[in-house]
C-alpha positions as CSV (number, residue, x, y, z in Angstrom):
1,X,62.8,-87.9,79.1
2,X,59.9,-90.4,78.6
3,X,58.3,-91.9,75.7
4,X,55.6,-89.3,76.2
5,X,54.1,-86.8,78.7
6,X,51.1,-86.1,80.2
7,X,49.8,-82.8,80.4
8,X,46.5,-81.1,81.2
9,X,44.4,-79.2,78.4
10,X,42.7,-75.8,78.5
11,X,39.4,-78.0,79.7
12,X,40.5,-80.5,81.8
13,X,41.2,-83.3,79.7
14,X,44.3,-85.5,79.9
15,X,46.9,-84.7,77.1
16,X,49.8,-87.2,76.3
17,X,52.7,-85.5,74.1
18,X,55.5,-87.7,72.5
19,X,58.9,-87.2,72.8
20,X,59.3,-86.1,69.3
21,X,57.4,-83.1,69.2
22,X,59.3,-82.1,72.8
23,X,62.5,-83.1,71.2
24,X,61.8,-80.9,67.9
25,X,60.5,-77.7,70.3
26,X,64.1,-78.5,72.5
27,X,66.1,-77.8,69.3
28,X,63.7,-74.5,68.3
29,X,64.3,-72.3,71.6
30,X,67.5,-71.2,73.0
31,X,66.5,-71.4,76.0
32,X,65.9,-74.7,78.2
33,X,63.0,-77.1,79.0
34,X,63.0,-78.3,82.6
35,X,59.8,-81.4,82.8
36,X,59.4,-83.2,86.2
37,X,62.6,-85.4,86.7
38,X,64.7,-82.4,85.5
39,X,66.9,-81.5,88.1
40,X,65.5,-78.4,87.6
41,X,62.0,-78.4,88.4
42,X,61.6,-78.1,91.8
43,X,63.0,-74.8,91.9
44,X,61.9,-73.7,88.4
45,X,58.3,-74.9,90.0
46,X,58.1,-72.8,92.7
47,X,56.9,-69.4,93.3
48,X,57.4,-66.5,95.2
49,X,54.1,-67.8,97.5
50,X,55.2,-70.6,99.6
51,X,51.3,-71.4,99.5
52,X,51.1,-72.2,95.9
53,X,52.4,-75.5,95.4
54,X,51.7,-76.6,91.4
55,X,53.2,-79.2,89.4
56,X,53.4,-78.1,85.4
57,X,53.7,-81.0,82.8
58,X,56.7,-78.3,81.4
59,X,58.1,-75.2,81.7
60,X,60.0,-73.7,78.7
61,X,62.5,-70.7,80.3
62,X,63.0,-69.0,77.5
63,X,66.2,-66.6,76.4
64,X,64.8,-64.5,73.8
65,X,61.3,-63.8,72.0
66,X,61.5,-66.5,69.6
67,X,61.1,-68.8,72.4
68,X,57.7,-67.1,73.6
69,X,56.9,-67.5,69.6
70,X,57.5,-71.2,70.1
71,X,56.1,-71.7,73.4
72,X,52.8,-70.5,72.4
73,X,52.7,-72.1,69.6
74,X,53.1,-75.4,71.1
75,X,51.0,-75.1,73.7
76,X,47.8,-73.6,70.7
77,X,48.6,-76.6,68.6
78,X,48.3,-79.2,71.3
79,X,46.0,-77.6,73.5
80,X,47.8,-77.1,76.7
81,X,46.7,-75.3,79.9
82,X,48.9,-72.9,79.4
83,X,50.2,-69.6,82.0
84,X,53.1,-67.3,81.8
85,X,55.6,-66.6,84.6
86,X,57.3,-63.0,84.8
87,X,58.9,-62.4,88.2
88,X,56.9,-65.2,90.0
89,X,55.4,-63.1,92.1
90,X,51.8,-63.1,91.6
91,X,49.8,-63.5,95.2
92,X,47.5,-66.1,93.5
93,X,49.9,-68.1,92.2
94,X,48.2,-67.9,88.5
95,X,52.1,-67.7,87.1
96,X,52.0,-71.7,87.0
97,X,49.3,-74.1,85.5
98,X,49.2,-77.5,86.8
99,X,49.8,-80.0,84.3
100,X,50.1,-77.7,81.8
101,X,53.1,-75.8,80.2
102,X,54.1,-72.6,81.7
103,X,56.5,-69.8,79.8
104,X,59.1,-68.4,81.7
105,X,60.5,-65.6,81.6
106,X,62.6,-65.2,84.3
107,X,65.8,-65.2,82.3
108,X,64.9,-62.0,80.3
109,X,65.5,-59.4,82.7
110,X,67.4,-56.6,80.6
111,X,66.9,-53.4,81.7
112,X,67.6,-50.5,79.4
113,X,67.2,-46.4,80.4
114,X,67.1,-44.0,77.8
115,X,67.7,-40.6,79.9
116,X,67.2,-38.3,77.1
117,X,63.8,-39.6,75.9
118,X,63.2,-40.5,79.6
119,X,62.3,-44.2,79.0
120,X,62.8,-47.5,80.4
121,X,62.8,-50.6,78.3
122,X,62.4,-54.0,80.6
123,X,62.2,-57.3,79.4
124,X,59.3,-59.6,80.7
125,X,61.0,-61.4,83.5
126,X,62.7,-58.3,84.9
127,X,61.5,-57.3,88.6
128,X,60.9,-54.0,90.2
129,X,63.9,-54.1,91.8
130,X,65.9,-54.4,88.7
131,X,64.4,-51.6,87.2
132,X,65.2,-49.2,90.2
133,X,68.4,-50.6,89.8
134,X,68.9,-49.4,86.6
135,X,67.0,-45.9,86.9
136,X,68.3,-44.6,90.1
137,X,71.7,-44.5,89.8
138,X,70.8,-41.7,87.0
139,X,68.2,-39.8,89.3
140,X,65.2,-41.2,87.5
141,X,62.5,-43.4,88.7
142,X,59.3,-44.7,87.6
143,X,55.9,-45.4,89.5
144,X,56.5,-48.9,91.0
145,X,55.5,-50.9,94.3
146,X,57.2,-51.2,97.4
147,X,59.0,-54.7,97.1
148,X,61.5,-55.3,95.1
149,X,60.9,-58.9,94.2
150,X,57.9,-58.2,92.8
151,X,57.3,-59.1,89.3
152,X,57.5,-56.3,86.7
153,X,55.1,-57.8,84.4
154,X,51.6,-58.9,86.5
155,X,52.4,-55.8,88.4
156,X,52.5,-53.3,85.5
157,X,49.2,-55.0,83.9
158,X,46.5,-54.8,87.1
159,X,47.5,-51.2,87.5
160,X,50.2,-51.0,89.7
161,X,50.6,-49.0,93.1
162,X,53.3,-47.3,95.1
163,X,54.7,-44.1,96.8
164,X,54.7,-42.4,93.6
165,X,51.3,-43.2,91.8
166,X,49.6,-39.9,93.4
167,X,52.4,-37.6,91.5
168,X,52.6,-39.6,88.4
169,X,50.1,-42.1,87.9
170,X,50.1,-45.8,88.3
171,X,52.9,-48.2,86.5
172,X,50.3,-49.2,84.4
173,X,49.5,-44.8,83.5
174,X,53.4,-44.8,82.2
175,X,53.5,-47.5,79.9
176,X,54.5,-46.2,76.6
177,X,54.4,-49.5,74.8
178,X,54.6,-53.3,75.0
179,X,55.3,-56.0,72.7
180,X,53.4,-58.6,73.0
181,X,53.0,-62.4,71.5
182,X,49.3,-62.5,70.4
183,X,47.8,-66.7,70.8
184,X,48.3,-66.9,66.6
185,X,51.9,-66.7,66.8
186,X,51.9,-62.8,65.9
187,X,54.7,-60.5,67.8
188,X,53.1,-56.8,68.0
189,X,54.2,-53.3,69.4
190,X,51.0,-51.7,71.1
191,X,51.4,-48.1,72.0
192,X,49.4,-44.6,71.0
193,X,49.9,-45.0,67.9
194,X,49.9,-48.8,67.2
195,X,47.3,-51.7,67.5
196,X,45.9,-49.0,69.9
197,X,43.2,-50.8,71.3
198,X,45.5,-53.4,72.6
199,X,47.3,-50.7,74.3
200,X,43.7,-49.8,76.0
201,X,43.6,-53.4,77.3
202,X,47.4,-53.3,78.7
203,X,46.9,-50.9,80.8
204,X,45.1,-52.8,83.4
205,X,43.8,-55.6,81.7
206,X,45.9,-58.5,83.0
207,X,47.6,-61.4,80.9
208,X,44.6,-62.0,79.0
209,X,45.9,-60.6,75.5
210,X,49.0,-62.2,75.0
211,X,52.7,-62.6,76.5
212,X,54.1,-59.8,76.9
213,X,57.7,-59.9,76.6
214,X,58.8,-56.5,77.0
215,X,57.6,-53.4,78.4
216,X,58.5,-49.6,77.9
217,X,57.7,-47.0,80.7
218,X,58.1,-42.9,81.3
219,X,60.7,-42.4,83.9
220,X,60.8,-38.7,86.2
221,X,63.5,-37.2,88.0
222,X,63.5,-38.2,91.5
223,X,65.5,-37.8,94.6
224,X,68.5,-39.1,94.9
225,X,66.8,-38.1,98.5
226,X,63.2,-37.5,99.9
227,X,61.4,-37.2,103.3
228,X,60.3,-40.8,104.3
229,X,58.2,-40.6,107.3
230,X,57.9,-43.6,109.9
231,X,55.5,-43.3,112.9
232,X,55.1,-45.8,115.0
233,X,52.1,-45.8,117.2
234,X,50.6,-47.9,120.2
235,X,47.0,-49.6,118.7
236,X,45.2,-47.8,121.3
237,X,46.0,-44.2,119.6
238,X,45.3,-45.9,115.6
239,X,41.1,-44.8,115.6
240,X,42.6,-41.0,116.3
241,X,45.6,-41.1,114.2
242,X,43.1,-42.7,111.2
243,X,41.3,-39.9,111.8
244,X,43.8,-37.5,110.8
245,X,44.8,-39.6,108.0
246,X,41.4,-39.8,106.5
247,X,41.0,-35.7,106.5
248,X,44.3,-34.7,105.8
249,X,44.5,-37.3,102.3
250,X,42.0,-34.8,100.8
251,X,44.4,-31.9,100.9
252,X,47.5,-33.7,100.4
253,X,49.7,-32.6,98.1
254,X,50.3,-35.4,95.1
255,X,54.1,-35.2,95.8
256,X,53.1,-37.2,98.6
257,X,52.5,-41.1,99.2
258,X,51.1,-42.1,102.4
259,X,50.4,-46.0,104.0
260,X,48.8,-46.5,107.3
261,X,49.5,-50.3,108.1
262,X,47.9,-52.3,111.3
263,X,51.4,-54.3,112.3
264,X,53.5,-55.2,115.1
265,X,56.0,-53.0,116.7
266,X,59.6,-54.1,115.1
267,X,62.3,-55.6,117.4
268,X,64.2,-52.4,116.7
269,X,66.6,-50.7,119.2
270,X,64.3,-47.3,118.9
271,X,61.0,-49.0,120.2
272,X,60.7,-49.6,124.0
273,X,61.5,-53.2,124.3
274,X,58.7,-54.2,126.2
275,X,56.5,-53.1,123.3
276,X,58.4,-55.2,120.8
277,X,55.9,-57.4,118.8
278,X,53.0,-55.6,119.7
279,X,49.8,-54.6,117.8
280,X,50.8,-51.0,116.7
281,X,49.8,-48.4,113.6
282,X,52.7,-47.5,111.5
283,X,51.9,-44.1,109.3
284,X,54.7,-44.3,106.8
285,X,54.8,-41.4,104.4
286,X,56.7,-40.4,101.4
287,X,57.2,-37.2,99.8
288,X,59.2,-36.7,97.0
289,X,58.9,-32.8,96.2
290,X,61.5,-30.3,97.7
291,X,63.0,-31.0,100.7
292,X,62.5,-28.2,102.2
293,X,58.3,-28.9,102.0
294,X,58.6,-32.5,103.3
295,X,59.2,-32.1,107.0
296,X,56.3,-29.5,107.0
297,X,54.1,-31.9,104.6
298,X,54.1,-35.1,106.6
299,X,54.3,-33.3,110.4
300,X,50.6,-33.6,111.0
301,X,50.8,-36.9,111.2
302,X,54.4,-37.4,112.9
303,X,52.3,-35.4,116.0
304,X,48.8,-36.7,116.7
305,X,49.5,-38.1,120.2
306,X,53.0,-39.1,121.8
307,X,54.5,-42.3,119.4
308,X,56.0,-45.4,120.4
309,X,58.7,-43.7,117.8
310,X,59.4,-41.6,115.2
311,X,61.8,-42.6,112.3
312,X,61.3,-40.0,109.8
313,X,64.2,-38.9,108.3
314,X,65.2,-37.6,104.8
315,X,66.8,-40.6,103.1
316,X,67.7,-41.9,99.5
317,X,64.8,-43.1,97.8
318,X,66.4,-46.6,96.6
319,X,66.4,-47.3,100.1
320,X,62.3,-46.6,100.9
321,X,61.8,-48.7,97.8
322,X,63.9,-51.6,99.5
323,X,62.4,-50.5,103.1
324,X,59.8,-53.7,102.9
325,X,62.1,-56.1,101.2
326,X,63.2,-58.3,104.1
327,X,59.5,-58.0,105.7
328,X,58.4,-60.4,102.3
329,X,60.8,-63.6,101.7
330,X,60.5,-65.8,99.0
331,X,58.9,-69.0,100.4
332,X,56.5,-67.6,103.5
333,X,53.2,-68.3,102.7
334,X,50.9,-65.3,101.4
335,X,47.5,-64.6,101.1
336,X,45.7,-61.4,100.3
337,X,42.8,-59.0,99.8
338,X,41.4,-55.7,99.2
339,X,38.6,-53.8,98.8
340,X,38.2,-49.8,97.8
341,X,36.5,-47.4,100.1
342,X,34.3,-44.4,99.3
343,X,35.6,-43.3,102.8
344,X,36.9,-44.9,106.6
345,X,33.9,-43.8,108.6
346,X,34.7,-44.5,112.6
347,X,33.0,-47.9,112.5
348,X,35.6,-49.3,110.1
349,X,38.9,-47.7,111.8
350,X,37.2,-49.5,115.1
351,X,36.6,-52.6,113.3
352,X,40.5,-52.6,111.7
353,X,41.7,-52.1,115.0
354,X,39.4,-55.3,116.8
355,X,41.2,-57.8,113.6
356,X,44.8,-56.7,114.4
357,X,44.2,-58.2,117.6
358,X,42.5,-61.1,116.1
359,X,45.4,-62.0,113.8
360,X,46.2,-65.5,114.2
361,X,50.2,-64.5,112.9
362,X,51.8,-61.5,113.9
363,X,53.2,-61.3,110.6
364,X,50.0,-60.3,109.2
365,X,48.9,-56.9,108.2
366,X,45.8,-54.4,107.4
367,X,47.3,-51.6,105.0
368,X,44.9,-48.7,104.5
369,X,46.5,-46.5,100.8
370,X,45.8,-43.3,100.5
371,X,44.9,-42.9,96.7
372,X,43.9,-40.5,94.3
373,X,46.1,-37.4,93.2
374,X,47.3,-38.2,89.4
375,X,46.1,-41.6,89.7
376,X,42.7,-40.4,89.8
377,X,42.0,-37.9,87.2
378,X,42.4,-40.4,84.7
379,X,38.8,-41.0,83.0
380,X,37.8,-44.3,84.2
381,X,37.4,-45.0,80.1
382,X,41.0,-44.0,79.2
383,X,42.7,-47.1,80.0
384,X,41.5,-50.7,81.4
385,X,42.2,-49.8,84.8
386,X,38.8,-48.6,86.1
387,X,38.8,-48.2,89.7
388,X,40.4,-44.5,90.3
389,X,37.8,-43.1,91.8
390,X,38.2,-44.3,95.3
391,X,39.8,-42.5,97.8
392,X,41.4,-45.3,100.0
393,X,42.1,-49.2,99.3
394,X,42.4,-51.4,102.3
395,X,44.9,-54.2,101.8
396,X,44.2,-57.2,104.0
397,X,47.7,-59.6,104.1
398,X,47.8,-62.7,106.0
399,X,51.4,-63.5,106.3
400,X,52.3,-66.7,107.9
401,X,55.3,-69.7,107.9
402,X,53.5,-72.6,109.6
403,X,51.9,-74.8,107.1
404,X,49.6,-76.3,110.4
405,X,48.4,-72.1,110.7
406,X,47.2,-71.8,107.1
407,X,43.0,-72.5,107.4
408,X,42.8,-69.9,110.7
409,X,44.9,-66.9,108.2
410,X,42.9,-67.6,105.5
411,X,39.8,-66.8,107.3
412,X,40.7,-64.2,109.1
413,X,41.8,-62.6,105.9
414,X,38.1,-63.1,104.8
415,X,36.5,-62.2,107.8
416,X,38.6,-58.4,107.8
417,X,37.7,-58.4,104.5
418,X,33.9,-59.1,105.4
419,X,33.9,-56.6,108.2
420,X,34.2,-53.5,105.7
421,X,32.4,-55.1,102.9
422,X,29.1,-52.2,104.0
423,X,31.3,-50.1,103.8
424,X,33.0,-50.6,100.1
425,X,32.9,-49.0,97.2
426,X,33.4,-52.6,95.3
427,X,35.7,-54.0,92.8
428,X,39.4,-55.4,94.0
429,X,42.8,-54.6,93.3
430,X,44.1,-57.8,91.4
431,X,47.5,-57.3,92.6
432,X,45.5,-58.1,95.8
433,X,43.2,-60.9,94.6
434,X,43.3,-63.5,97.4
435,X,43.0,-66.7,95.0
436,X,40.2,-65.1,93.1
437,X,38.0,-67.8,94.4
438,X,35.0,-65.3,93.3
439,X,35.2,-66.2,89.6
440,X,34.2,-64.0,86.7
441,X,32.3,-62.1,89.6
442,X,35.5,-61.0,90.6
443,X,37.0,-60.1,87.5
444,X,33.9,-58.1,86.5
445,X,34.1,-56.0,90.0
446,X,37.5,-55.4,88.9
447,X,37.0,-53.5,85.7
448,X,33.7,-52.6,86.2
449,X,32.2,-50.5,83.2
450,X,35.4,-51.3,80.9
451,X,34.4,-55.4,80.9
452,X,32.5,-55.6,77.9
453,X,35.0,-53.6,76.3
454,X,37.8,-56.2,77.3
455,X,35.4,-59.1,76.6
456,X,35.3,-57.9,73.1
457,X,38.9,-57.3,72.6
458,X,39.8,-60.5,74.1
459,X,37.4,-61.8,71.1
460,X,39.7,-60.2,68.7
461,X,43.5,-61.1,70.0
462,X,42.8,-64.4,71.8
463,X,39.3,-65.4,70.5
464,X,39.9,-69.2,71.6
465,X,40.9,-68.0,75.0
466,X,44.2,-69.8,75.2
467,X,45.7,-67.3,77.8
468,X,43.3,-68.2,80.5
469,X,45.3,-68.6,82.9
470,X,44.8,-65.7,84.6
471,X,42.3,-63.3,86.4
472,X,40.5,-64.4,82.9
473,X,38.5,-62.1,81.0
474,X,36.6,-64.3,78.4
475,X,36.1,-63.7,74.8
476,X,32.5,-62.0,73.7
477,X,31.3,-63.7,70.4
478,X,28.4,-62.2,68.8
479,X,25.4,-64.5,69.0
């Protein structure tokens, strides 16, 4: 190691650290520091988004919540950028500060199920496929997304969607607590009954109170098998399908989880082979009540006009969750956007339909969720999470693996986005946050009527702002 590193501060200024006070933090954690030379880094670097492409002055991988304790601490008392790493995942790429230190977690991915209280405890690095992993085997299963790499942490905090938030709620609905590792040093449990109000902020609220280094969530009986509908249709037919999808979500039952996504046909042997690679819908349905309702549930729209294929089948439902799995590899370049939507009035369906054909990668996607159910009689004011009240969320991915392609994605991510902006309801998922280039306008859009109320919070557990790097929510002072 040298003499002394260089870092970068919370604002921007040059940091040198000596040797020393590295060596003394290397004998404090049982886990590892890994600093550029390490042999190390370049994988410990690197992120789930081959697009984000950061250099941190040191990452500290720690082994147990001592570490975290120890990792904060150093970074407060030398004033490090600092930013913490759970599964990696994070679109954005906000899991890793340049220059600065970053906390990983990564190594602390213990999964624990407690069937007769109906719990799982995960620890900050774990990812959702670990936690089906250790739930499904034992019938249970807990609201989570639909790719398995994906990090348990950032995904629980901004909310968290998936087949089964309409029946139970989002991930972020069935947390039941958290410990966290406040910027002072303190380690606290926040759950109904403790340190409350940072259980508010949790829910929804991002990395902006702390490091949270284990979570606790409900789990529900589900499965082993459920109906999973796949529908594959020509582009041509998406406006009517849409149509269909957009009336029939209003009586849906919550049992069931529904995702219309603008694609290309898969090279698969039950699509015509001349339409292989195509711009096609795909209506891909889940519902996780009886099986003897599901074929009858998700038949409307299995027969709007003749498909280039129908896959629906009743299946276990550890495979649906690993259904998109190798569609998202570890290195492609990502970047993504949404927007809510009051409703999909003809103009946008026609408007989704001209940008599939506009994609510059064939990779790319336009996902249109159908939301609401359980999800959505939550009081906006119950938890961080403020944006239940929309019926749909459009999801605009631009999926690519030539670095030479990256400039024509990126804009026509922003340009679908653009085309529905009228349209919107406002606010963004942050799961969904592009680089969150927008700022503090962003954030605010996010949370809507619950900022101030984080503002002020975030004055109370992290009133020098030193987790800020984030979807950052800054601290409110009074004047």
């Amino acid at each position: 190691m040298q003499e002394t590193l260089s870092f970068s501060s919370y604002d921007g200024r040059a940091v040198s650290v000596f040797q020393g006070d590295l060596r003394a933090l290397e004998r404090t954690v049982a886990g590892s520091l890994i600093w550029p030379g390490h042999p190390e880094y370049d994988g410990a670097r690197r992120v789930w988004n081959g697009l984000v492409d950061k250099r941190p002055g040191l990452i500290i991988r720690c082994a147990r919540e001592s570490d975290i304790v120890a990792a904060v601490g150093f970074a407060r008392d030398h004033g490090l950028e600092l930013a913490v790493r759970g599964g990696g995942h994070n679109v954005a790429g906000r899991a890793i500060a340049d220059g600065g230190l970053v906390i990983d977690l990564s190594a602390m991915r213990r999964v624990t199920v407690d069937p007769r209280a109906r719990t799982v405890t995960s620890g900050g690095g774990a990812t959702l496929g670990d936690v089906d992993g250790a739930t499904h085997p034992l019938g249970l299963a807990t609201p989570l997304g639909l790719v398995g790499a994906t990090g348990l942490a950032g995904f629980t905090l901004h909310g968290g969607y998936g087949w089964l938030s309409r029946r139970f709620g989002l991930s972020s609905d069935n947390l039941v607590s958290a410990r966290v590792v406040l910027a002072d040093g303190r380690v606290l449990r926040a759950s109904a009954d403790e340190n409350t109000d940072l259980f508010w902020a949790l829910r929804g609220g991002g990395g902006n109170f702390g490091a949270v280094t284990s979570f606790e969530h409900r789990v529900y009986p589900v499965g082993p098998s459920v109906w999973f509908g796949m529908v594959v249709y020509p582009l041509e037919s998406a406006d009517t399908v849409m149509r269909i999808f957009r009336e029939s979500m209003a009586q849906a039952p919550d049992e069931l989880g529904a995702l219309m996504v603008y694609w290309s046909a898969p090279e698969i042997p039950q699509i015509p082979e001349d339409a292989h690679g195509t711009p096609v819908l795909i209506v891909l349905l889940v519902y996780t009540g009886a099986l003897e309702e599901g074929e009858r549930v998700i038949g409307p729209l299995r027969r709007v006009v003749q498909p280039l294929a129908d896959l629906s089948a009743v299946t276990s439902f550890t495979e649906v969750q690993r259904f998109f799995d190798a569609d998202y590899p570890a290195g492609r370049l990502y970047y993504w956007k949404s927007s809510y939507m009051p409703e999909l009035p003809d103009e946008v369906l026609a408007g989704l339909s001209r940008q599939t054909l506009r994609r510059p990668s064939s990779l790319s996607s336009i996902d249109v969720w159908g939301l609401g159910g359980a999800m959505g009689r939550i009081a906006v004011e119950e938890t961080a999470f403020a944006r239940r009240d929309s019926p749909f969320l459009i999801g605009v991915e631009g999926n690519w693996d030539e670095a030479s392609m990256t400039k024509a994605n990126i804009e026509w991510t922003r340009e679908t986005l653009r085309s529905v902006e009228r349209f919107a309801r406002g606010g963004t998922y942050l799961n969904f946050p592009g680089f969150a280039e927008e700022g503090e306008a962003l954030v605010r859009g996010a949370y809507g009527a619950n900022y101030e109320r984080l503002c002020r919070l975030k004055a109370k557990y992290d009133p020098d702002n030193l987790f800020r790097g984030n979807f950052n929510i800054g601290p409110a002072h009074p004047s």
